[in-house]
C-alpha positions in Angstrom: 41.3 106.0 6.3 42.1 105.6 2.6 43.6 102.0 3.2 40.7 101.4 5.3 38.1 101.6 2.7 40.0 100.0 -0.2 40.7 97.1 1.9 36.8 96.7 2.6 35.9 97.3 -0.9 38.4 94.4 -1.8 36.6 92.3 1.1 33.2 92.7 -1.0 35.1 92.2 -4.2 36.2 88.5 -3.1 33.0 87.8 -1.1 31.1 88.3 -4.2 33.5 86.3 -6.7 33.5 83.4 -3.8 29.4 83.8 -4.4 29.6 83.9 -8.3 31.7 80.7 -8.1 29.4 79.0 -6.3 26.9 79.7 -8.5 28.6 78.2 -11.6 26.9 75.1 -11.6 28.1 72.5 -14.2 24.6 71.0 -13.8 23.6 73.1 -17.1 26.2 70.9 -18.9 24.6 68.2 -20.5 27.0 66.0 -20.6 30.4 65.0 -21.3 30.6 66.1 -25.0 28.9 69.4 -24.0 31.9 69.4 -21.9 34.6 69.2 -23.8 33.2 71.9 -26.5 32.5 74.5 -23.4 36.3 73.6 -22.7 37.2 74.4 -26.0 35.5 77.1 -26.6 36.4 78.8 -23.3 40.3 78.5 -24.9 38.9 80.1 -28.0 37.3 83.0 -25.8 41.0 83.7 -24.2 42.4 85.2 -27.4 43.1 89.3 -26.7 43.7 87.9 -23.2 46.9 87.6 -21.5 49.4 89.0 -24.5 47.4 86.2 -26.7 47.8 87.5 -29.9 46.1 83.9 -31.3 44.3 80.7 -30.5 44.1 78.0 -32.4 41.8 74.9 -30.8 41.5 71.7 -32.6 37.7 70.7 -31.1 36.8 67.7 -29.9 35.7 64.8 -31.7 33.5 61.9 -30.8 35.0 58.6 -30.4 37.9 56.7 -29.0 40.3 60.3 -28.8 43.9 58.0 -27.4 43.9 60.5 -24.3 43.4 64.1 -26.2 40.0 65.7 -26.6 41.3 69.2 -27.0 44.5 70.3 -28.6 45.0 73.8 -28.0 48.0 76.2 -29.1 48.5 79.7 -27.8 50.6 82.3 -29.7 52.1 84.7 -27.1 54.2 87.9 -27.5 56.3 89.5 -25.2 56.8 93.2 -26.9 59.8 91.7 -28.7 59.2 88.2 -30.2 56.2 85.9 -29.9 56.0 82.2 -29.4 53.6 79.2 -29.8 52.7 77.1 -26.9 50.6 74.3 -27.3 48.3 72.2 -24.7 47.2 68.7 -24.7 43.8 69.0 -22.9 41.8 65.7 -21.3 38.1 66.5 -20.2 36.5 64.1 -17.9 32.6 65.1 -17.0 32.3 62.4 -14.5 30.5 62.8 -11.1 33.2 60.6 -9.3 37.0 61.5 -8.6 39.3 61.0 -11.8 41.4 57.3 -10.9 44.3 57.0 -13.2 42.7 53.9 -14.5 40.4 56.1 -15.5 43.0 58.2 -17.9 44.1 56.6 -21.6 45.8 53.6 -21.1 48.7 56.4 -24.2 51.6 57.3 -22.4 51.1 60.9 -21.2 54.5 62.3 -21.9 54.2 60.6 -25.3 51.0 61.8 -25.9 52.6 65.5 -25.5 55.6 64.6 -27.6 53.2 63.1 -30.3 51.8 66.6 -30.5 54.5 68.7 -30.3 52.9 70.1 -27.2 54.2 71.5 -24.1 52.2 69.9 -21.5 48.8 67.8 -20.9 46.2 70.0 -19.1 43.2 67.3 -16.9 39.9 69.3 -17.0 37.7 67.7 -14.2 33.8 68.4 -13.3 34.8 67.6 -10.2 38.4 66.0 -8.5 41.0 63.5 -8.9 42.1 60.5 -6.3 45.5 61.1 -4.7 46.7 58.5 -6.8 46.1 61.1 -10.4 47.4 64.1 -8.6 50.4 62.2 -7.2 51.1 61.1 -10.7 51.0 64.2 -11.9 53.4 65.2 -9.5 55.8 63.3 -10.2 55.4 63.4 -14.1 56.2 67.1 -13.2 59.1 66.8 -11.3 61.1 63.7 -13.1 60.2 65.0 -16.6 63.6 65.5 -18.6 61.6 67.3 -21.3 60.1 70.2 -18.4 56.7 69.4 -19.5 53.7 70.8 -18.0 51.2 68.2 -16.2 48.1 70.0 -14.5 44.7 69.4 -13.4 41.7 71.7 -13.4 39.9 70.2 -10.8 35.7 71.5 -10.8 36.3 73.9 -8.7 39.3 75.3 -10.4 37.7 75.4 -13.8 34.9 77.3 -12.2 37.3 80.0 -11.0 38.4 80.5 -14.5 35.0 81.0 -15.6 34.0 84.0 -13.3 36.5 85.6 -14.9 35.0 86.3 -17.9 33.0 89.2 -18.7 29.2 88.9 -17.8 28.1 89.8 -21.1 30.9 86.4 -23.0 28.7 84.4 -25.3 30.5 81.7 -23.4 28.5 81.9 -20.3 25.2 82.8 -22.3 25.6 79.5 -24.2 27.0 77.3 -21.3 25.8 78.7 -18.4 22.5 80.9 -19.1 21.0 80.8 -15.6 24.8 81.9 -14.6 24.5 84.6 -16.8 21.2 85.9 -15.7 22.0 85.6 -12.2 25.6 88.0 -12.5 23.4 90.4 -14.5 21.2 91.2 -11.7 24.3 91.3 -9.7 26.8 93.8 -11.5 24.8 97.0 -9.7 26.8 95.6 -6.7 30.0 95.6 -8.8 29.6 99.3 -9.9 28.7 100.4 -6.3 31.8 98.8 -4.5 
């Protein structure tokens, strides 16, 4: 019986976060700039997160950015030692699929070895083509250096996002209708 009833409270628990995603709606972004700084700042908002003992996010800029808008570096510890890793991170706020003509014409892996980094991290509004997540692909598995080569599609990035806590200044700043709309939804959190 036990089992029974914490597998249906579980059943609500995903049926709701399925809901909440859906109601992330990137339509309160106003536009690709605003993009790239909620990117950012939701990689500052992960510090204390994780065993992230610090973040340090170099924001974006405006103008030509050679294939980085975000460089982000996360200092980890394990109980014993700790130890930096550090993100190249593209935004793209575009209402079509990414095309990898649509990337900077830089050399990926270079781009990560220009910053020390250990991999390049494609946040998306919405989705790639086959051809950018092939690419990726096979950036990932012929890499001699083991980089990291990942896309955030819009959906994906939204799944990060209900993670946070209701009350993040994140979603207050970002996503305010978001926010209003999980507040007058955490009584069915509590109850389940």
């Amino acid at each position: 019986m036990a089992k029974s009833g914490l597998h249906k409270r579980a059943k609500k628990s995903y049926q709701l976060a399925t809901r909440l995603k859906r109601v992330v709606d990137f339509s309160e972004i106003a536009d690709g700039l605003h993009f790239e700084n909620l990117v950012a700042d939701y990689f500052k908002e992960m510090k204390d997160a994780k065993n992230i003992i610090e973040v340090d996010v170099k924001p974006p800029s405006e103008g030509s950015d050679g294939g980085r808008d975000i460089l982000v570096s996360f200092r980890f510890t394990d109980s014993i030692q700790s130890f930096v890793r550090r993100w190249v991170v593209q935004c793209k706020f575009w209402k079509n699929s990414v095309s990898p003509s649509n990337l900077s014409s830089a050399n990926i892996p270079t781009l990560i070895h220009q910053y020390n980094a250990n991999g390049y991290l494609l946040v998306c509004k919405n989705n790639v083509t086959s051809g950018v997540a092939t690419m990726f692909e096979k950036l990932e598995q012929n890499c001699f250096m083991h980089y990291g080569y990942v896309i955030w599609n819009g959906e994906a990035f939204k799944s990060q996002l209900v993670t946070l806590r209701s009350d993040s200044p994140l979603l207050k700043k970002y996503f305010p209708a978001y926010q209003k709309f999980v507040k007058s939804q955490e009584w069915r959190l509590r109850k389940s």
